[in-house]
C-alpha positions, 0 to 999 in steps of 0.5 A: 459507533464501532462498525462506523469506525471499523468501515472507516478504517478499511476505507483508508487502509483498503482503499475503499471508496474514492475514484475520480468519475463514477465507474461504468462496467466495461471501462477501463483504469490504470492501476498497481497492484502488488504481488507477494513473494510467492507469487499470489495478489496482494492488492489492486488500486486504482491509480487516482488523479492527483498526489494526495496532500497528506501520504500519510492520511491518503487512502491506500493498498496495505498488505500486512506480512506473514511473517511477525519478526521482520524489523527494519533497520531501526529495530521496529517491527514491520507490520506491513507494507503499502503503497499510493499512487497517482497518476503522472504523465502516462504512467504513475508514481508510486509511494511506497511505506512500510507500517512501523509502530508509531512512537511511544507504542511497545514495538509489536505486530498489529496486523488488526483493525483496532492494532492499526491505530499503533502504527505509522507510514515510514516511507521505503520507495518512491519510483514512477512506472511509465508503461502498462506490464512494468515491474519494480520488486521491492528489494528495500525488503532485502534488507529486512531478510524478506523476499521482496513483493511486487509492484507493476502498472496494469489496465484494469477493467470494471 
């Protein structure tokens, strides 16, 4: 039962899992990624079909910070930042969270599969990227005093 609960975990904070028609190699999908301050990948997602009904239980991109002293402008410590996004028009819109505790949890760090039970998605941006290379810097991180991450449309391949 706990290895069923730790895969189930990953799928919706990793994103493991759901896309819209089976995969063939050599296709090609429209997708985000994310990139760190310092310039290393954080995360690639395929950009799905429709918004998920519920943001907050939708499969998505999480990159948990370095750092374990980064609060946001309540107070709470910020865990990690992910994103969803689907398609719209060409392009994506793309929702943009930050992993806070949620209430009634000490404010701590927990960048673990059992700890991510403690936190909640706080919405930090929602923009929509209209071509495959365009870019967004986080800059809502600024706030926090840390260097902001990436997001860019890309095209992907299997």
């Amino acid at each position: 039962m706990r290895v069923l609960g730790f895969v189930a975990i990953c799928a919706i904070l990793f994103g493991v899992g759901t896309s819209a028609a089976p995969a063939q190699r050599g296709d090609t999908y429209l997708g985000v990624e994310l990139t760190r301050a310092d310039g290393r990948l954080g995360g690639r997602r395929e950009v799905i079909a429709t918004k998920p009904p519920d943001l907050a239980k939708a499969n998505a991109n999480v990159q948990f910070l370095v750092r374990r002293d980064v609060k946001d402008e309540k107070g709470r410590i910020v865990t990690g930042v992910g994103y969803v996004a689907w398609r719209e028009g060409k392009g994506a819109r793309v929702w943009v969270f930050s992993l806070v505790p949620k209430a009634g949890v000490a404010n701590d760090y927990y960048a673990t599969m059992s700890g991510i039970a403690n936190t909640r998605r706080e919405p930090l941006a929602e923009f929509v990227l209209t071509t495959v290379g365009q870019s967004r810097p986080l800059v809502e991180m600024k706030k926090w005093g840390f260097d902001p991450f990436v997001i860019k449309l890309i095209r992907g391949s299997r």
